[in-house]
C-alpha positions in Angstrom: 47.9 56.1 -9.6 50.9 54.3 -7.8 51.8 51.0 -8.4 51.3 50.5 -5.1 47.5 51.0 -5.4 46.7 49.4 -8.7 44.0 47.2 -7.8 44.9 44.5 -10.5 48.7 44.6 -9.4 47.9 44.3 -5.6 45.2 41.4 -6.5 47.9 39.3 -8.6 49.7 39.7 -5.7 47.3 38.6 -3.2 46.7 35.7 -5.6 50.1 34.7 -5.8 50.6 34.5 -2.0 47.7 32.1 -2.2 44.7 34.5 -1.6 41.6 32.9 -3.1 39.9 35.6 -3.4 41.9 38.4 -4.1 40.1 40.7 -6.3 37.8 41.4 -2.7 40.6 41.3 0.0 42.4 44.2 -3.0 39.7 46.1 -2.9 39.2 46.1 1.1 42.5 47.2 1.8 42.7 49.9 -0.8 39.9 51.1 1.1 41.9 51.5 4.2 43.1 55.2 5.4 47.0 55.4 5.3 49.6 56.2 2.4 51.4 53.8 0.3 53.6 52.5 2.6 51.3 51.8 5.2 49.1 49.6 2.5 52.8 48.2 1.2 53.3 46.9 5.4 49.5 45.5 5.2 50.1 43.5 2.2 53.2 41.7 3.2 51.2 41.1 6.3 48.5 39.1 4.2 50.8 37.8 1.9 52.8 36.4 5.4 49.8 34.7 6.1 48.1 36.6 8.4 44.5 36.9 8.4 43.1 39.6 6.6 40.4 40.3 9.3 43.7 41.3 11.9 45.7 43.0 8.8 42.4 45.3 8.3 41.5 45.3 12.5 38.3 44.4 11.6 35.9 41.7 10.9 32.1 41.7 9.3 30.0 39.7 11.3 25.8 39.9 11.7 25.8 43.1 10.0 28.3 44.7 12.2 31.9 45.6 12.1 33.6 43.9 14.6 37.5 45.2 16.1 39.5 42.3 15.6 43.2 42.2 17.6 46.0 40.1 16.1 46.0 36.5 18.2 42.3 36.9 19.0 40.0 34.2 16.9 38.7 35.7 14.3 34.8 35.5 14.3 33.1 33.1 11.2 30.1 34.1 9.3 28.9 30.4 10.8 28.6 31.6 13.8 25.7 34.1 12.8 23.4 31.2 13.7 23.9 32.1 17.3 22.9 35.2 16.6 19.8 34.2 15.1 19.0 31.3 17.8 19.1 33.6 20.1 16.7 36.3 18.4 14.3 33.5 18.8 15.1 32.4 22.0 14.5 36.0 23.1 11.1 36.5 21.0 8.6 36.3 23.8 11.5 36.9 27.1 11.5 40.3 28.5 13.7 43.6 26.9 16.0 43.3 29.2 17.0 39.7 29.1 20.4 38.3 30.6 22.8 36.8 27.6 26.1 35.4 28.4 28.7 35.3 25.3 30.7 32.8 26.9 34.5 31.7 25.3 33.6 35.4 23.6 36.7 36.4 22.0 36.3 39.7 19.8 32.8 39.9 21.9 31.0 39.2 18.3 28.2 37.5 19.0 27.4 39.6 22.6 27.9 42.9 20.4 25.4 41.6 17.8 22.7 40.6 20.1 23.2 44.1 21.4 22.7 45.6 18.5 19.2 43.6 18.0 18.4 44.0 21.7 19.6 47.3 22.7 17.5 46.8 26.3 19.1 43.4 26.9 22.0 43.4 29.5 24.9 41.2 27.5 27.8 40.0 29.1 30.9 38.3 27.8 33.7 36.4 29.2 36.8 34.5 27.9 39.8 33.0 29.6 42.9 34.8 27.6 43.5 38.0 28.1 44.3 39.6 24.5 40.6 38.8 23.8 39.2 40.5 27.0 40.8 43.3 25.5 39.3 43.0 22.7 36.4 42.2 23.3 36.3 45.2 25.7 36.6 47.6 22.2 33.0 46.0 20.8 31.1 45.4 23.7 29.3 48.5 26.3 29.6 48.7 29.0 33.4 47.1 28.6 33.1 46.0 32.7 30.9 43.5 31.2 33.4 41.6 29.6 34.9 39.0 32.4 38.1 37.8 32.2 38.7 33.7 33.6 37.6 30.3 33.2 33.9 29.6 31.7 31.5 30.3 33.7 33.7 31.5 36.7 34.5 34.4 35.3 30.7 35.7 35.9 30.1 37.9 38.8 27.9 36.0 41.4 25.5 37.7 41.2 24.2 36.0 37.9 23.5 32.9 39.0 20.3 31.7 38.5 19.1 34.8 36.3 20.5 33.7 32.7 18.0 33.8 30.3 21.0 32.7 27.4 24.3 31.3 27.3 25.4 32.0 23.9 29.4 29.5 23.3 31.2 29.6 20.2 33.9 27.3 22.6 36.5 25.6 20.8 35.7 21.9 19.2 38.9 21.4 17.0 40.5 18.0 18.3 44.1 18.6 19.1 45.4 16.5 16.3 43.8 18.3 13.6 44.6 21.9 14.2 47.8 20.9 12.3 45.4 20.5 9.4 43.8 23.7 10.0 44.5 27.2 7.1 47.5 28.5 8.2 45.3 31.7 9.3 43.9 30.2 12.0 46.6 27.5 13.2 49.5 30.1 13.5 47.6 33.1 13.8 44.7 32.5 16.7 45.6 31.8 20.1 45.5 27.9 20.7 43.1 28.3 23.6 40.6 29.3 20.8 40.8 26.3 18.6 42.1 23.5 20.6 38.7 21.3 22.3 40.9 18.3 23.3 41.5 14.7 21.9 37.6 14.3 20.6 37.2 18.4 20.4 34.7 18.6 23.2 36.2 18.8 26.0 35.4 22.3 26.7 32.1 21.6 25.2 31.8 18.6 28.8 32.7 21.5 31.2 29.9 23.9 29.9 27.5 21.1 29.7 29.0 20.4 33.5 28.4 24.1 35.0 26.0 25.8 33.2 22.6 24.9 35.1 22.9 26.7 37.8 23.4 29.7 35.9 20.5 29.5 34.2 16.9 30.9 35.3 13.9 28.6 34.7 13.1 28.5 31.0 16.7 29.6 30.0 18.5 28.3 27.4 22.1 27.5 26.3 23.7 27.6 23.1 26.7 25.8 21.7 28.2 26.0 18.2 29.3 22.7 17.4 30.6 20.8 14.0 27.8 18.6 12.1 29.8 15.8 12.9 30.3 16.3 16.9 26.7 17.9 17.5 25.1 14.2 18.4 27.7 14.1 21.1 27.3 17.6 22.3 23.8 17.2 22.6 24.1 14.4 24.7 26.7 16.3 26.7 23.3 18.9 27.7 20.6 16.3 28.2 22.5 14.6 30.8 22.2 17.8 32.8 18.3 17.4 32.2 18.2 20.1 29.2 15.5 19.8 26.7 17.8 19.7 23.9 17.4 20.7 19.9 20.5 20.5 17.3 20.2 23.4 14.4 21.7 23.2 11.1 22.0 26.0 8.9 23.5 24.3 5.8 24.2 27.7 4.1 26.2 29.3 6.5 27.8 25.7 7.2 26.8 26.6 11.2 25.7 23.8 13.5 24.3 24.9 17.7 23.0 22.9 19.7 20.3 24.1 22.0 19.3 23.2 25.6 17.1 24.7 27.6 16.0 24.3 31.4 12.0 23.6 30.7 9.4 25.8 32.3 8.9 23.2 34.9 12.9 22.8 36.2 12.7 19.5 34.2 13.3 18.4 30.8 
């Protein structure tokens, strides 16, 4: 064996670059194809800082492995509570149920509820460009992944037949991405992460267009912080959404839910 692929050399190393867990990201990258000098590149690109998830080009997430592009946010095991909202919110709606991955990024949570809903038609969309592109790589048929602004970005022809907008949109307030890991404040595109002096600002402009979308009894989701998800469920029932907050204290994932009632009304 090389030093270069001795797994207790490369996980001292990890460590020393500040890699908590180092033993698990050694063993992951060993596991990658290439010869030593490829692994060699991808460990001074983790000890740099870089996430591993973008070193590797791919992320677990749901039970899937997900293609993950360098600048593109990197998808969070908390945001596996989308998934499962949705898996109930799609319990008694029909196979092939409209879902919207809105601020999608790598297209994670549309490619996991495709996975459990193979008949369901998934869209995505997201407003920079690197994570259309990604996004387009995890997600069939890739024309389904919209590049623009929110909802915008949708063909017309959508509106009004949504059964689920699914938003992991960004709630970070601007002044503390500077306290974010290094990972994500210098790595992930700012677009991702910033939601504006209280963080949900993007969260206001959902709340703001997403009704019409909707078909009678849809729903929307937004990932939120424990914190913010009073405000943010505010931000729905003001549009005359029923609205329920989630908390899944293992994953440390918080959604809020709002649907459009049966009726039209809340």
């Amino acid at each position: 064996m090389s030093d270069a692929r001795d797994p207790v050399a490369l996980a001292a190393r990890l460590r020393a670059a500040g890699c908590v867990f180092a033993e698990d990201e050694a063993a992951l990258l060993l596991a990658e194809d290439g010869d030593d000098a490829a692994l060699d590149a991808m460990v001074a690109r983790r000890c740099a800082g870089e996430p591993l998830e973008t070193v590797l080009g791919w992320a677990r997430f749901a039970g899937l492995r997900v293609h993950v592009e360098p600048g593109v946010f990197v998808p969070r095991t908390r945001t596996e509570l989308l998934v499962d909202l949705v898996d109930e919110l799609l319990a008694d709606g029909p196979d092939d149920a409209l879902v919207v991955d809105l601020c999608c990024g790598t297209g994670a949570v549309g490619a996991a509820v495709a996975a459990r809903h193979p008949a369901a038609q998934v869209h995505a969309a997201d407003v920079d460009p690197a994570a259309v592109a990604c996004a387009r790589h995890n997600l069939r048929p890739p024309d389904r992944v919209h590049a623009g602004d929110l909802l915008s970005a949708l063909p017309a022809s959508l509106r009004g037949r949504v059964d689920v907008v699914v938003a992991n949109a960004p709630y970070v307030p601007t002044a503390a991405i500077a306290t974010m890991p290094p990972e994500a404040r210098d790595h992930e595109a700012r677009v991702a992460l910033d939601g504006g002096e209280d963080g949900l600002a993007v969260h206001r402009r959902i709340a703001e267009q997403v009704r019409p979308w909707l078909k009678v009894g849809g729903a929307v989701l937004v990932e939120t912080s424990e914190r913010q998800a009073p405000t943010t469920a505010t931000l729905l029932a003001a549009q005359g959404l029923a609205v329920r907050v989630h908390r899944d204290d293992e994953r440390d994932g918080t959604a809020v839910v709002g649907r459009l009632a049966e009726d039209g009304l809340s």
